[in-house]
N, CA, C and O atoms as a printed pandas DataFrame, in Angstrom:
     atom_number atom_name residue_name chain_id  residue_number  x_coord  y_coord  z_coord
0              1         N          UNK        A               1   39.383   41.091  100.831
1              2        CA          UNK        A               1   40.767   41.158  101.258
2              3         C          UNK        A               1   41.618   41.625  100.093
3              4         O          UNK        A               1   41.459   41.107   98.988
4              5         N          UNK        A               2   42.372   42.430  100.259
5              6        CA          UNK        A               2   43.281   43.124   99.257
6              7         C          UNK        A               2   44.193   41.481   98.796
7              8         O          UNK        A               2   44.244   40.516   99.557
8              9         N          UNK        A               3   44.852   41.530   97.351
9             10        CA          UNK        A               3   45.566   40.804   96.981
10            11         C          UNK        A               3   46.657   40.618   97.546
11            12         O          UNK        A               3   46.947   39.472   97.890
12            13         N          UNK        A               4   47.341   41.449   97.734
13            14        CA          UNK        A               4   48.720   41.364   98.550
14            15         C          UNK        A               4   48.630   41.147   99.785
15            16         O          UNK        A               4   49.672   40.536  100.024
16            17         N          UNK        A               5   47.946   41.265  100.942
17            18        CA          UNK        A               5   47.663   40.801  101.670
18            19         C          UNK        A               5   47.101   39.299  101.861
19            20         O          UNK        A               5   47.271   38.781  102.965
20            21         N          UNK        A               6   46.571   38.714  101.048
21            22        CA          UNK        A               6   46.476   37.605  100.697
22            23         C          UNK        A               6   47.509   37.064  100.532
23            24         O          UNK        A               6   47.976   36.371  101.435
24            25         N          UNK        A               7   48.157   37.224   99.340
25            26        CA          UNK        A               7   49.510   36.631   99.248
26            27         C          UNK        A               7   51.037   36.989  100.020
27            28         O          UNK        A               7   52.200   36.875   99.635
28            29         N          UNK        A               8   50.589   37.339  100.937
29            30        CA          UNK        A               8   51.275   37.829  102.078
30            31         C          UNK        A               8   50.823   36.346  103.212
31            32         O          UNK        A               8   51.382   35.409  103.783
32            33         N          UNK        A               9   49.835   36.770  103.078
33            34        CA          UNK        A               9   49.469   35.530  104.292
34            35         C          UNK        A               9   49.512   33.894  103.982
35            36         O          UNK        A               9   49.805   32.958  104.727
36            37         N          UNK        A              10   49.096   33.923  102.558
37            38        CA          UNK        A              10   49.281   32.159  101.976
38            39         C          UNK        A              10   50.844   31.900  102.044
39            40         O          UNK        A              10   51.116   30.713  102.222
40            41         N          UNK        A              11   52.104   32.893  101.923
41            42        CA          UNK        A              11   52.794   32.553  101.805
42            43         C          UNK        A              11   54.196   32.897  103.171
43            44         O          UNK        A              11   55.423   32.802  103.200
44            45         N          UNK        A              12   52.897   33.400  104.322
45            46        CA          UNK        A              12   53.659   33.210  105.044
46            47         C          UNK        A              12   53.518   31.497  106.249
47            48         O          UNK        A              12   52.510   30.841  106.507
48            49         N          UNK        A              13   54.590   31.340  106.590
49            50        CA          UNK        A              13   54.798   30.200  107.961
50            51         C          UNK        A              13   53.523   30.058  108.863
51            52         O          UNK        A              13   52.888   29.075  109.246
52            53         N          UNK        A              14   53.354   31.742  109.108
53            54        CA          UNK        A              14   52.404   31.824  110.807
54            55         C          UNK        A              14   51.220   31.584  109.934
55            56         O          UNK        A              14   50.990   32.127  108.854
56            57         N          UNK        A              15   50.625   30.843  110.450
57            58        CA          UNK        A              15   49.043   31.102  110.373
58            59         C          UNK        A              15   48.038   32.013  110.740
59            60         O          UNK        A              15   47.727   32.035  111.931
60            61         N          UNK        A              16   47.398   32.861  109.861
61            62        CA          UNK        A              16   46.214   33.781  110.269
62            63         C          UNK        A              16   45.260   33.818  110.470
63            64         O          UNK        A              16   44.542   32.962  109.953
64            65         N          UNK        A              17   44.727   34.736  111.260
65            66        CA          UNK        A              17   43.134   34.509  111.367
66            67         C          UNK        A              17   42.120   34.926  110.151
67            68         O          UNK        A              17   41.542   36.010  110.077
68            69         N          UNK        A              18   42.006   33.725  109.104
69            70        CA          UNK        A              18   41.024   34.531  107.636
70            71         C          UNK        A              18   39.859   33.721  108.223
71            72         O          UNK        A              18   39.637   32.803  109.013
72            73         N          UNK        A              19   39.252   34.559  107.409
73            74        CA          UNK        A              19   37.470   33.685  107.585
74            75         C          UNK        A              19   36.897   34.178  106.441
75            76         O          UNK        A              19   37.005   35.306  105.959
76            77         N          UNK        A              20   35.922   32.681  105.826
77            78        CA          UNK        A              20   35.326   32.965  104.942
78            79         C          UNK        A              20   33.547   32.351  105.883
79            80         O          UNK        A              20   33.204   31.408  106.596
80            81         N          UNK        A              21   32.818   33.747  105.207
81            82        CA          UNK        A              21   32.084   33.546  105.644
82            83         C          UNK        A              21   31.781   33.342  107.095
83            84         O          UNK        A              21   30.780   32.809  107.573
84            85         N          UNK        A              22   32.494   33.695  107.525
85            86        CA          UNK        A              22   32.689   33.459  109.428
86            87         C          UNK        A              22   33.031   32.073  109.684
87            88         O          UNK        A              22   32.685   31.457  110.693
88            89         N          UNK        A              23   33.764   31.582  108.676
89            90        CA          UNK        A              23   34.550   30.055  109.248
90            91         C          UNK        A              23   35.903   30.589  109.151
91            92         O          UNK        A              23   36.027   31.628  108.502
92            93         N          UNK        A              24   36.847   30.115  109.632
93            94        CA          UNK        A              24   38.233   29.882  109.556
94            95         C          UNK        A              24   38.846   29.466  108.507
95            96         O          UNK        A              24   38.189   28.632  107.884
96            97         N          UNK        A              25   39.617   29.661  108.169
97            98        CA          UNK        A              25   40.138   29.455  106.827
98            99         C          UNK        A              25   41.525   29.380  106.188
99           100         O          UNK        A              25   41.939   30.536  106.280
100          101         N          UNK        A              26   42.574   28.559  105.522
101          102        CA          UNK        A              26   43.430   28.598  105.420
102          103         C          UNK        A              26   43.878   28.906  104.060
103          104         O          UNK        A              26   43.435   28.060  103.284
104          105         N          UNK        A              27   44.449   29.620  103.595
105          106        CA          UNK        A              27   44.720   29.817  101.975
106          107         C          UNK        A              27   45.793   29.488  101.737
107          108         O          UNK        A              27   46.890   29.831  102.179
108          109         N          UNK        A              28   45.332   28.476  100.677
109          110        CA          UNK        A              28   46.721   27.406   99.756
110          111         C          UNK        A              28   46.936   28.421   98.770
111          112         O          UNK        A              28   48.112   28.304   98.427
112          113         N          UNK        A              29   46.562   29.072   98.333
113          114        CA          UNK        A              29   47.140   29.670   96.996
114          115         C          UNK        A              29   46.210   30.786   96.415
115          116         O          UNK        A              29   45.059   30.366   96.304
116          117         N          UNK        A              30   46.386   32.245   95.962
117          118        CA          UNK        A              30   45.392   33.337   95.652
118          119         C          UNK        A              30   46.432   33.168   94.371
119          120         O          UNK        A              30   47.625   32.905   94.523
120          121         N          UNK        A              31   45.832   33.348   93.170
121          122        CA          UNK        A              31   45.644   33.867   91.939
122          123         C          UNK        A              31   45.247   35.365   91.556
123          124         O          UNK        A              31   44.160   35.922   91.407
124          125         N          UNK        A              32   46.514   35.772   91.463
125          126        CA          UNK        A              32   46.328   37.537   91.139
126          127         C          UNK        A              32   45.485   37.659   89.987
127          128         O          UNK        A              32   44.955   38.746   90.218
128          129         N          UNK        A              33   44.981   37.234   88.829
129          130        CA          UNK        A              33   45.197   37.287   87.352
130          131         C          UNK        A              33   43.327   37.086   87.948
131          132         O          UNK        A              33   42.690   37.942   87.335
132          133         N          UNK        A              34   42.595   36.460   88.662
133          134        CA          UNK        A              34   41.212   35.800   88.622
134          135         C          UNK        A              34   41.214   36.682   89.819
135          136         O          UNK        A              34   40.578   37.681   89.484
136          137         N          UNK        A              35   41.641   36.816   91.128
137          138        CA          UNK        A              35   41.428   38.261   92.294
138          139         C          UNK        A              35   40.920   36.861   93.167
139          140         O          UNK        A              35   40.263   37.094   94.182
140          141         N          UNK        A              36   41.193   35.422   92.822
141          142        CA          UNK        A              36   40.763   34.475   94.154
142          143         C          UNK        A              36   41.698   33.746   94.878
143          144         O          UNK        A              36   42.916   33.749   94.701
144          145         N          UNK        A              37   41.059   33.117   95.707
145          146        CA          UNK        A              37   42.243   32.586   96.234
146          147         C          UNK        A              37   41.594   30.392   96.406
147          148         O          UNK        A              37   40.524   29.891   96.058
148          149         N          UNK        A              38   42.558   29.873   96.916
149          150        CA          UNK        A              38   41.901   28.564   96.987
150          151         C          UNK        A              38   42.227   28.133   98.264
151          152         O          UNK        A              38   43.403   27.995   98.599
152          153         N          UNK        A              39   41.263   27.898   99.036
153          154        CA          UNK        A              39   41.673   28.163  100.366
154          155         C          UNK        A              39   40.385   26.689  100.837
155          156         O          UNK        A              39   39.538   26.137  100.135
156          157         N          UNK        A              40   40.784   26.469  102.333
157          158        CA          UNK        A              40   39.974   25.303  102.994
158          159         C          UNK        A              40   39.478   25.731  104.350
159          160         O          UNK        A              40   40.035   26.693  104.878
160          161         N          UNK        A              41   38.428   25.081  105.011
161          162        CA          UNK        A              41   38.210   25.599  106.281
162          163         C          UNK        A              41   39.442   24.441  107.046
163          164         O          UNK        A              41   40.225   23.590  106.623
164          165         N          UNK        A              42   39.063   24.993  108.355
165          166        CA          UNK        A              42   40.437   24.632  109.070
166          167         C          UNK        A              42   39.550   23.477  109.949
167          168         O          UNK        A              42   40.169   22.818  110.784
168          169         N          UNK        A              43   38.365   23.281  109.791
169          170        CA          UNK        A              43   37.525   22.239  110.336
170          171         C          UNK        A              43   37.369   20.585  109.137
171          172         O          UNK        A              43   37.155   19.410  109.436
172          173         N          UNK        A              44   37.613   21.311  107.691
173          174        CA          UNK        A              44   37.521   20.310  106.868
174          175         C          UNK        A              44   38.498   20.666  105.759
175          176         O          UNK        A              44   38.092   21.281  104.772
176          177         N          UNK        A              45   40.256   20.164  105.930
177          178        CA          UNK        A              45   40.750   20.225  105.001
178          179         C          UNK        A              45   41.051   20.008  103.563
179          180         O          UNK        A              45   41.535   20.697  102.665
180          181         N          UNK        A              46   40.516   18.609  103.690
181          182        CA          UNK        A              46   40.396   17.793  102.625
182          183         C          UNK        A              46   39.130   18.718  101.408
183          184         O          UNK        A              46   39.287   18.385  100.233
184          185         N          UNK        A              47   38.360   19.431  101.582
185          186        CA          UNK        A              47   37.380   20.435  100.864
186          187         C          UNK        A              47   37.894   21.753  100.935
187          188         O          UNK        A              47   37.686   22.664  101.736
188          189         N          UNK        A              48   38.642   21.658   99.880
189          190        CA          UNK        A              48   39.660   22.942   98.799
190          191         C          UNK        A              48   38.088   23.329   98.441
191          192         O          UNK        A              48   37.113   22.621   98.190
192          193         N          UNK        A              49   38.303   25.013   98.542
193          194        CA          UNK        A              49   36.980   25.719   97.544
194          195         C          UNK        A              49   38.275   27.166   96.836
195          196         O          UNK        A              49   39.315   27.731   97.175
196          197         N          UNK        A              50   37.455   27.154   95.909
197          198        CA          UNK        A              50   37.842   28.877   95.114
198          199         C          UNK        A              50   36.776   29.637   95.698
199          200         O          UNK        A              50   35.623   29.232   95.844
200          201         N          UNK        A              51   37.346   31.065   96.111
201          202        CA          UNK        A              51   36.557   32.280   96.742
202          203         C          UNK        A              51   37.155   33.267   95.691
203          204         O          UNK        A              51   38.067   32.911   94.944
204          205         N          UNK        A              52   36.641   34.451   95.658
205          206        CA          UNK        A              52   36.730   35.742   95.071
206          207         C          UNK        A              52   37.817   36.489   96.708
207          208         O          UNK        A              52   37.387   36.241   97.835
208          209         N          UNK        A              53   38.627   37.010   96.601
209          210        CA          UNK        A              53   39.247   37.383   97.772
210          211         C          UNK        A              53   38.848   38.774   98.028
211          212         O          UNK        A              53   39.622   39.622   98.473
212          213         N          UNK        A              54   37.625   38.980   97.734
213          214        CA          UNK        A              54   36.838   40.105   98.465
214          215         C          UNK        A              54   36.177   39.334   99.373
215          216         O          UNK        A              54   36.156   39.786  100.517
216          217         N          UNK        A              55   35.514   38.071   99.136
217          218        CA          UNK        A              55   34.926   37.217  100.696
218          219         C          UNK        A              55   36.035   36.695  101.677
219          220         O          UNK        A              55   35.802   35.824  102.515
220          221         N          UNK        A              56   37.040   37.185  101.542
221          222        CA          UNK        A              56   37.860   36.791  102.810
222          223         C          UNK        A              56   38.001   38.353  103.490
223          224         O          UNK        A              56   38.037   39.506  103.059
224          225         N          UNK        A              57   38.072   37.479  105.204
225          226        CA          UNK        A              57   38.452   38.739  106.146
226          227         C          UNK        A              57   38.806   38.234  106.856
227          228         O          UNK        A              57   38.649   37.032  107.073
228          229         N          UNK        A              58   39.601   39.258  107.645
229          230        CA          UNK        A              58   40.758   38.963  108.678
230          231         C          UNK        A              58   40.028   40.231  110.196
231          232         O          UNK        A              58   40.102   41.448  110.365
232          233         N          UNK        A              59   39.493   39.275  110.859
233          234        CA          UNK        A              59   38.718   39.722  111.630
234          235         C          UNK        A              59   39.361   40.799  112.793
235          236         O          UNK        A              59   38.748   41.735  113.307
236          237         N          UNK        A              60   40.626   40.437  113.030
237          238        CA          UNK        A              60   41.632   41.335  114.239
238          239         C          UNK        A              60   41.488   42.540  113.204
239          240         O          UNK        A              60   41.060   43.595  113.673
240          241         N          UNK        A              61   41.755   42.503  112.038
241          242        CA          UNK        A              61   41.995   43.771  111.465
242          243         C          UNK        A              61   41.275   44.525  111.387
243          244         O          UNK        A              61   41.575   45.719  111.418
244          245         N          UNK        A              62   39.962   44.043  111.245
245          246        CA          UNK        A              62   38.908   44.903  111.073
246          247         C          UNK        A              62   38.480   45.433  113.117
247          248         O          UNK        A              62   37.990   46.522  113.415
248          249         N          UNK        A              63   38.693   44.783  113.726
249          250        CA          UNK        A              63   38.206   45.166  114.656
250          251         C          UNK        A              63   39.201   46.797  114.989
251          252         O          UNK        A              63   38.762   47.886  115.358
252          253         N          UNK        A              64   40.794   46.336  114.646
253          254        CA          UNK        A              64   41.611   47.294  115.075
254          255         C          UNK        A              64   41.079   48.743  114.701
255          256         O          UNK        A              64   40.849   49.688  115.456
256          257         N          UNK        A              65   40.901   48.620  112.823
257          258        CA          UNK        A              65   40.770   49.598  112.271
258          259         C          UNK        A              65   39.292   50.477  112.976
259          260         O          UNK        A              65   39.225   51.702  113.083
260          261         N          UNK        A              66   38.042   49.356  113.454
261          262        CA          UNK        A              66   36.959   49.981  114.118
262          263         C          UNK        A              66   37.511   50.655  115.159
263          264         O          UNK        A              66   37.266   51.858  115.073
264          265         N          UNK        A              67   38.285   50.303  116.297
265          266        CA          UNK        A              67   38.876   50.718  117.322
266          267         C          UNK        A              67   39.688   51.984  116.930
267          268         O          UNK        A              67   39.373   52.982  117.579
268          269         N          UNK        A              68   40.592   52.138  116.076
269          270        CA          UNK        A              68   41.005   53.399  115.491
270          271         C          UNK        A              68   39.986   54.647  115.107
271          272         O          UNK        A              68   40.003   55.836  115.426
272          273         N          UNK        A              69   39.095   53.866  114.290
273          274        CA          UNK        A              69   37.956   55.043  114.150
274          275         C          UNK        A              69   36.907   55.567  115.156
275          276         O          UNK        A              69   35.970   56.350  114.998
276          277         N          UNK        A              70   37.293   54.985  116.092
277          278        CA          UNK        A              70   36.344   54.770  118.087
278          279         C          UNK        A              70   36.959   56.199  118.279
279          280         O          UNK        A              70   36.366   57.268  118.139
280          281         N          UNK        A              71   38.319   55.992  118.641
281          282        CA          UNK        A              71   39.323   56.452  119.060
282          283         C          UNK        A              71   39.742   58.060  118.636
283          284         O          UNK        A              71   40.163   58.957  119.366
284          285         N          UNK        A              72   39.452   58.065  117.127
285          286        CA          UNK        A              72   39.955   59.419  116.042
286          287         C          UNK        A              72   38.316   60.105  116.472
287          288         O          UNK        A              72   38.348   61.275  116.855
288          289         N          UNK        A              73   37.059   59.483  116.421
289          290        CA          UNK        A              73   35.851   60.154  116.701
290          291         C          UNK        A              73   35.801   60.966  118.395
291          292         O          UNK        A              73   35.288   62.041  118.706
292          293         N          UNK        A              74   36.560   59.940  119.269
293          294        CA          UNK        A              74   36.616   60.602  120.737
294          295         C          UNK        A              74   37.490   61.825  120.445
295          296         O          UNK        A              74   37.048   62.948  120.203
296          297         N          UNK        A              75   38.288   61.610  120.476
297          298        CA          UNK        A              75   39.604   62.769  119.803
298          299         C          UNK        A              75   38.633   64.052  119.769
299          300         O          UNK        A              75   38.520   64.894  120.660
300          301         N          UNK        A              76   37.793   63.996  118.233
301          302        CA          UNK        A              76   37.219   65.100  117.795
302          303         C          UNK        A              76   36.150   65.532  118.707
303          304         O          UNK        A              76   35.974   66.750  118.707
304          305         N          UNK        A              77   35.639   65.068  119.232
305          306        CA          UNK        A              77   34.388   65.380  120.202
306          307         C          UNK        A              77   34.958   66.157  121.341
307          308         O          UNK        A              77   34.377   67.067  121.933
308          309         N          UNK        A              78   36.144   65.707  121.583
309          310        CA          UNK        A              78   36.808   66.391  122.933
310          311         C          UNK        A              78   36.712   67.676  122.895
311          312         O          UNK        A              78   36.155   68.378  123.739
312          313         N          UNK        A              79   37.515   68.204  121.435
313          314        CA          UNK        A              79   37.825   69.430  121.502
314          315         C          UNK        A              79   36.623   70.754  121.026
315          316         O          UNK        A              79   36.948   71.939  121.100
């Protein structure tokens, strides 16, 4: 997960869909200076872990961006 996007999402209200490791996940706080963040699953709060915020993903996004590249490949085939 890009940094700013991270700290976009720890510090917004709404809650997002992150997953580490394909759990759910909430991020208390990313550290620009180390590239992690300190985040909990949303099944066991009380167990704070540090991740590298390349293992976080935000699963809608990635699906969108697949769906975009679905989409730009039909495009080209058409013509």
């Amino acid at each position: 997960m890009d940094t700013n996007r991270a700290i976009e999402i720890a510090n917004s209200p709404i809650m997002a869909d992150v997953k580490y490791n394909g759990v759910p996940v909430y991020i208390q706080h990313v550290d620009e200076a180390q590239e992690t963040a300190r985040i909990y699953s949303l099944a066991e709060p009380d167990q704070e872990i540090e991740v590298p915020l390349r293992s976080l993903a935000e699963p809608t996004m990635a699906m969108e961006v697949e769906q975009m590249a679905c989409r730009a490949t039909d495009t080209d085939s058409e013509g």
